[in-house]
C-alpha positions in Angstrom: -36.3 -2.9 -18.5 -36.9 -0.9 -15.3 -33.8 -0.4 -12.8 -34.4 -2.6 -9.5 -34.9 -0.5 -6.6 -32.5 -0.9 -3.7 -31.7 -1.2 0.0 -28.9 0.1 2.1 -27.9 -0.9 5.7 -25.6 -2.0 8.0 -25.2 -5.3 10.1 -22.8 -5.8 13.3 -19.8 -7.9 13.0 -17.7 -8.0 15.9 -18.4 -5.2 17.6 -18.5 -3.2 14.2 -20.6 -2.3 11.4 -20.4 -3.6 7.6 -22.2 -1.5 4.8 -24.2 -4.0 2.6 -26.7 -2.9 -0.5 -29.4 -5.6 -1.8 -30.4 -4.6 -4.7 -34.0 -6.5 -6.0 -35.8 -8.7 -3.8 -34.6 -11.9 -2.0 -37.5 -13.5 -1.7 -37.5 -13.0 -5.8 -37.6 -17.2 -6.0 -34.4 -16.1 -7.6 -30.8 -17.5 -6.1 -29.1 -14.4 -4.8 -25.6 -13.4 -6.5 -23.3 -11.7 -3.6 -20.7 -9.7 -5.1 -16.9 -9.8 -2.8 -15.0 -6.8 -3.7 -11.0 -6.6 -4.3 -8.4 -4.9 -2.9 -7.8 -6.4 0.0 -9.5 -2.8 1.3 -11.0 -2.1 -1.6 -15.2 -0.3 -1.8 -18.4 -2.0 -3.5 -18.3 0.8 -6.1 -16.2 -0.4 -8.9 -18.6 -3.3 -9.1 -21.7 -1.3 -9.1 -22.6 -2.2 -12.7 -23.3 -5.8 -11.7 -26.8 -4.4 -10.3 -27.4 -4.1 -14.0 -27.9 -8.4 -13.2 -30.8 -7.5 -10.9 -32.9 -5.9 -13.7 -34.0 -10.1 -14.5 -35.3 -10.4 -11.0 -32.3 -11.6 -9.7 -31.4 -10.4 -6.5 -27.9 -8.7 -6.5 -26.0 -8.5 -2.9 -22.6 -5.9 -2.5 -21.3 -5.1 0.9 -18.3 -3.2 2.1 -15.5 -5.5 3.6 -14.3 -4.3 7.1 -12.2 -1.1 7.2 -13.4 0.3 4.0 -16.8 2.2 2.3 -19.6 2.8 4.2 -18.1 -0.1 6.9 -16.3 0.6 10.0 -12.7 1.8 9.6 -10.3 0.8 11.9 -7.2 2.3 10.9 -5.1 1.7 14.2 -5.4 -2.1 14.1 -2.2 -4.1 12.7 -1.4 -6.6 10.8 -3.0 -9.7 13.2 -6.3 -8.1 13.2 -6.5 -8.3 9.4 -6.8 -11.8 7.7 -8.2 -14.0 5.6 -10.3 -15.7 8.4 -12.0 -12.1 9.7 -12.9 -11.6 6.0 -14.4 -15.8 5.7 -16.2 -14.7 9.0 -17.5 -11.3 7.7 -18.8 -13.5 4.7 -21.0 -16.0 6.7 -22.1 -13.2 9.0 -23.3 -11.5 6.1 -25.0 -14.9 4.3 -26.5 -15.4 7.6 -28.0 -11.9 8.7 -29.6 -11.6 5.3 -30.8 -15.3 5.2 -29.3 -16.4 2.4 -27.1 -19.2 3.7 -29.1 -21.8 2.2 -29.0 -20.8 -1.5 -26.8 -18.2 -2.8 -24.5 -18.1 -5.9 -21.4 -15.5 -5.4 -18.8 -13.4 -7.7 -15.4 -12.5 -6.6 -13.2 -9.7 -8.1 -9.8 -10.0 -7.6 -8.9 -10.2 -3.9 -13.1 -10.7 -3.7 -12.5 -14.4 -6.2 -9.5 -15.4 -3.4 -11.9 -15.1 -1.0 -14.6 -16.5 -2.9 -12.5 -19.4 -3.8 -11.0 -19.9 0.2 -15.2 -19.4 0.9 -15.6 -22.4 -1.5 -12.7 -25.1 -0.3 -15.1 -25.5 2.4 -17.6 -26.1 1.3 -20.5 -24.2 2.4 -24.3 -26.0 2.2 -26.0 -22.8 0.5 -23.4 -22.3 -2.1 -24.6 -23.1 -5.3 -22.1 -21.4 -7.6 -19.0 -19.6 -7.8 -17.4 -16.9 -10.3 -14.1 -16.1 -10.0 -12.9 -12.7 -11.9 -9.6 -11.6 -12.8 -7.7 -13.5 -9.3 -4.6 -15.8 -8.7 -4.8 -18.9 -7.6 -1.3 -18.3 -5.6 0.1 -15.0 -5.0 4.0 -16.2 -6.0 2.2 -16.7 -9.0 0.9 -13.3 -8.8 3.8 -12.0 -7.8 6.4 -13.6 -10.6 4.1 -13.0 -13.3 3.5 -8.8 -12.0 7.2 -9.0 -12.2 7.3 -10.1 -15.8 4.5 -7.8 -16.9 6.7 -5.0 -15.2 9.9 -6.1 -17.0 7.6 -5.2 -20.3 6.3 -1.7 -19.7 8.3 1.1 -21.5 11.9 1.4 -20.0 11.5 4.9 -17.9 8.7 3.2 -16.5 10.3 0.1 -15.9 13.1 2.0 -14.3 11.0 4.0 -11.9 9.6 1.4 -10.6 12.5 -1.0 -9.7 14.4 2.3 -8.2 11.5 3.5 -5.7 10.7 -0.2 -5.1 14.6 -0.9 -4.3 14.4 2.5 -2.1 10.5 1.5 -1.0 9.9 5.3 -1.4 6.3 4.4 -2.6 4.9 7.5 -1.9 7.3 9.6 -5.0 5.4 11.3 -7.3 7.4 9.3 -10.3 6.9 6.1 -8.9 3.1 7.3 -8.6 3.0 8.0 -12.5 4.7 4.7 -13.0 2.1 3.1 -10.8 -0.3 4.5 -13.4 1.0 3.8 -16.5 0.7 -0.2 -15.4 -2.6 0.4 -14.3 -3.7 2.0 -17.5 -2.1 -1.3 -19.5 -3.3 -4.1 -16.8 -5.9 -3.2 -14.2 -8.5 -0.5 -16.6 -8.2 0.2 -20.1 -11.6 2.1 -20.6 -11.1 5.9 -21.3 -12.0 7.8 -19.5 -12.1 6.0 -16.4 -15.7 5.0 -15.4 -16.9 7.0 -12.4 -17.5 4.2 -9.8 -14.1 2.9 -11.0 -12.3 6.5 -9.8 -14.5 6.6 -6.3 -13.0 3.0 -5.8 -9.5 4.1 -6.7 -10.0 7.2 -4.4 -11.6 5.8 -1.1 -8.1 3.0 -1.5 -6.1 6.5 -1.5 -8.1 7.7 1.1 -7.3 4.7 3.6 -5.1 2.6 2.8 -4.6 0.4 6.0 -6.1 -3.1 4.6 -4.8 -2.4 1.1 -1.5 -1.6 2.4 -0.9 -4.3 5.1 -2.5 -7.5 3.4 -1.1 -6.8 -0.3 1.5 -3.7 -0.3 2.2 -0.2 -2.1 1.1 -2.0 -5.1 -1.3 -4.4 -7.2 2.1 -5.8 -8.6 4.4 -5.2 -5.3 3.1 -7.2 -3.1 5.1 -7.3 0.3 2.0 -7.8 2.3 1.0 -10.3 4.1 -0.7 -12.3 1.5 2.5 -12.5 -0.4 2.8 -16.4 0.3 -1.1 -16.5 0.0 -1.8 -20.3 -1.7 -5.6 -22.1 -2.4 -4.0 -24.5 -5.1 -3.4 -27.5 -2.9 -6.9 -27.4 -1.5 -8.5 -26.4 -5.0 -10.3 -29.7 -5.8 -12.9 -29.5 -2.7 -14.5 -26.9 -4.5 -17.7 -28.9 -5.3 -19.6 -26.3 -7.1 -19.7 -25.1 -10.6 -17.2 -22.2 -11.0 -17.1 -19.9 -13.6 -13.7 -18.1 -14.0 -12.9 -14.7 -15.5 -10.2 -13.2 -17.1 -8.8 -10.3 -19.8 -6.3 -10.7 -22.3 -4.3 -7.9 -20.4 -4.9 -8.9 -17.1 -2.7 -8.5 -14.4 -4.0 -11.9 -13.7 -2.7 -13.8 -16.8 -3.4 -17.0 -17.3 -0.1 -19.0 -15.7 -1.8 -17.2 -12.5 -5.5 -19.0 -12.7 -4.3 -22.0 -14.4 -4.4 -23.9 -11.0 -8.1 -23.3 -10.9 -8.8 -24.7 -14.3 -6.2 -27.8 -13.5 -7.9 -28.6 -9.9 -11.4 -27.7 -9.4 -13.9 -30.6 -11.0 -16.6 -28.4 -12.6 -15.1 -25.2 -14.3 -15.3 -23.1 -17.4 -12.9 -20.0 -18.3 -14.3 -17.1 -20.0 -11.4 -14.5 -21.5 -12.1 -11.1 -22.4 -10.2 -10.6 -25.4 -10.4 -6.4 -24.8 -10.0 -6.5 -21.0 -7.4 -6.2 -18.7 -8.2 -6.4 -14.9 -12.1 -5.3 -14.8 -14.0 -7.1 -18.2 -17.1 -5.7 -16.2 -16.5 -1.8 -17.6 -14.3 -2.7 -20.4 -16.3 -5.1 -22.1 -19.9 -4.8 -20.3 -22.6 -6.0 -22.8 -20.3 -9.3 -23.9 -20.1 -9.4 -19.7 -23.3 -9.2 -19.1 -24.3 -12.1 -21.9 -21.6 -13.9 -20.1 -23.3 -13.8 -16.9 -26.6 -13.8 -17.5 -26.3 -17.6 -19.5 -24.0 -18.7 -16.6 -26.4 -17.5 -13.7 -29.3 -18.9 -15.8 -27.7 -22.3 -16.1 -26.9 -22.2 -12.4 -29.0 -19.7 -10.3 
């Protein structure tokens, strides 16, 4: 099976530019899969491997949210300038400048299934399916359960963390380590790292404005803005068939998506016995099966 060849370009969204990469062809016959990143301020690349969905004829969709990638960075705006409605906005802009808002299926990752799901609740015309991977239904979920999984990391680890969190001295090279070690348990347990994992990880280092004003220092300290971040009350007008995704050691455990299994109508949960945070590069041929039925079924 042949590679699908791809496109790169950039669309204007209020006055700016977002990076977007089609890879296949949309006029395929094929419903489209749009892939929302994480972070929030996170890059397309980590998810790169979902092209590998495009080698069916499918068409497979990744763009660069606002502020990060190969999209306009803007790192002097503040904390009003960056919410949940610019990123719904960016969405539909996106949908509509590539004329798929009439039939479209789409995959969020983290942050990417948040938005995916607030996307959902209302219930767009085109949407014909939804994946949510490895995301909270409520980020005091999130944010009680991070707290638990922190509480059962190795002590010095442990104990770095609570100390530079008590001091918010985030930027300590201990702390850093620490930062590590949890990822290494919770967010990627391949070794060694898969290269579009470390560009992600890097271009978050690199600017850290979204990242650091909508969710914190931290996947597991989130002082953000999000931090009281909630879908679960409007969960059930999500009238699509949702597919949700999670690994055994995910920072997003299963108290954290149980809303979305309790409240949305038409929903299946898939968990990655070998994953933590990105079943994608941990476990990608057992992935891949997983999607490939679902999209079938439902693209």
């Amino acid at each position: 099976m042949f590679p699908a060849p791809s496109r790169q370009a950039t669309m204007p969204f209020r006055g700016q530019r977002t990076w977007y990469r089609v890879t296949g062809d949309l006029h395929s016959g094929l419903t489209p899969l749009v892939v929302a990143h994480g972070g929030p301020g996170s890059t397309h690349d980590y998810l790169l491997r979902l092209t590998e969905l495009a080698a069916d004829g499918r068409p497979v969709v990744h763009y660069d949210q606002l502020g990060n990638g190969g999209s306009t960075r803007l790192p002097d705006r503040g904390a009003d300038f960056w919410t949940v409605d610019l990123f719904l906005d960016e969405l539909d802009h996106l949908l509509d400048h590539l004329g798929m808002a009439d039939d479209y299926l789409l995959f969020g990752q983290s942050w990417g299934g948040m938005l995916g799901a607030e996307h959902a609740v209302r219930r767009p015309a085109g949407l014909r399916g939804l994946v949510i991977a490895n995301s909270p239904a409520a980020m005091p979920l999130w944010r009680a359960e991070c707290e638990r999984l922190k509480d059962e990391m190795p002590q010095d680890v442990r104990d770095t963390l609570r100390r530079h969190e008590a001091e918010a001295d985030f930027g300590h090279p201990d702390y850093q380590r620490a930062v590590l070690a949890f990822y290494q348990r919770h967010v990627c347990r391949a070794d060694p790292l898969p290269r579009e994992v470390a560009t992600t990880l890097a271009a978050l280092q690199s600017d850290p404005t979204v990242y650091g004003t909508m969710n914190g220092p931290a996947d597991f300290h989130v002082i953000g803005t999000l931090k009281d971040w909630s879908v679960v009350d409007r969960l059930p007008l999500i009238d699509v068939p949702t597919l949700v995704i999670t690994g055994a050691y995910d920072e997003a455990t299963p108290l954290t998506v149980r809303p979305f299994l309790d409240h949305i109508p038409d929903v299946r949960w898939e968990l990655f016995e070998e994953s933590s945070h990105m079943p994608h590069v941990e476990e990608p041929e057992r992935f891949d099966a997983v999607m490939r039925e679902w999209l079938a079924k439902h693209g």
